[in-house]
C-alpha positions in Angstrom: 28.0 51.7 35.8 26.4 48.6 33.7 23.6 47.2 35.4 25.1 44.5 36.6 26.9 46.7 38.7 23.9 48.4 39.8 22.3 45.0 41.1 25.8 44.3 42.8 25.9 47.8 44.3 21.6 47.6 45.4 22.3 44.0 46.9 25.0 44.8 48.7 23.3 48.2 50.2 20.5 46.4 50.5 20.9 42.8 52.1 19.2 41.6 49.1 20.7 38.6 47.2 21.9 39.2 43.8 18.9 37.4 42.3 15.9 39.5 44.6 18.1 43.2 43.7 17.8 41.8 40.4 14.1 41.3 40.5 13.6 44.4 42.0 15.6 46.4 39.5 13.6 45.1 36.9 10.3 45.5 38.2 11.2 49.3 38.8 12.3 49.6 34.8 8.8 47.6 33.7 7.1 49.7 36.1 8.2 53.0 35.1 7.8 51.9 31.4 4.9 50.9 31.6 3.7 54.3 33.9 5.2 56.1 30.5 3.8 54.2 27.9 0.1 55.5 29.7 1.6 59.0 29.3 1.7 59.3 33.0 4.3 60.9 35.6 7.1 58.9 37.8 7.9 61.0 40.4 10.3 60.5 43.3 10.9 63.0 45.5 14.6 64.4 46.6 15.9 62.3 43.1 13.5 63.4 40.0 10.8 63.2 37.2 10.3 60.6 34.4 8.0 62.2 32.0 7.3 61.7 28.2 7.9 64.6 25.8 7.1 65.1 22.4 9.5 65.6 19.7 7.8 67.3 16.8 7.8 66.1 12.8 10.9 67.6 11.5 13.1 68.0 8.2 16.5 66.3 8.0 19.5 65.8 5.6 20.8 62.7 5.4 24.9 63.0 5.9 26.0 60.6 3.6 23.9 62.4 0.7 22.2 65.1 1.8 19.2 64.6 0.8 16.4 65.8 2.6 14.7 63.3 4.3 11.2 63.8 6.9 11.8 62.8 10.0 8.4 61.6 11.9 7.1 63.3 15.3 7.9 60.7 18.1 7.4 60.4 22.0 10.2 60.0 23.5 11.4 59.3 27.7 12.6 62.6 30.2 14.0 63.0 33.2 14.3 65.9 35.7 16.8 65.7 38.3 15.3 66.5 41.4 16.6 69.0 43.9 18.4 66.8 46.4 20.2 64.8 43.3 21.6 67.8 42.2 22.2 69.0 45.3 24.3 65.4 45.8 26.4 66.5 43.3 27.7 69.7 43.8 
């Protein structure tokens, strides 16, 4: 689903026009960024977890030459289904 799709499918669920699901969808992106970027939690209950992990410094190759190259620790975005999500799918 691109996300035009998803502001089709939202407007339509939820009587919203197209412009206001649009609005909405993006306010829920800059808002969970944003939530992130202070290294907090996003939780919604029945669908999951946005956290932010840590990815520690590491040693690569690079494929091409394989050379060793050192790959810098990083922050990066999870997400933990939550029980009724999963549930939704099986």
């Amino acid at each position: 689903m691109t996300k035009t799709e998803l502001v089709n499918a939202i407007a339509e669920k939820s009587g919203l026009a197209k412009s206001d699901a649009e609005k909405a969808l993006k306010a829920f992106v800059d808002t969970v960024t944003q939530a992130l970027q202070n290294d907090d939690k996003v939780a919604m209950v029945g669908f999951g977890t946005f956290s932010v992990g840590e990815r520690a410094a590491r040693t690569g190759k690079n494929p091409q030459t394989g050379a060793e190259i050192q790959i810098a620790a990083a922050k990066v975005p999870k997400f933990k289904a939550g029980k009724a999500l999963k549930d939704a799918l099986n």
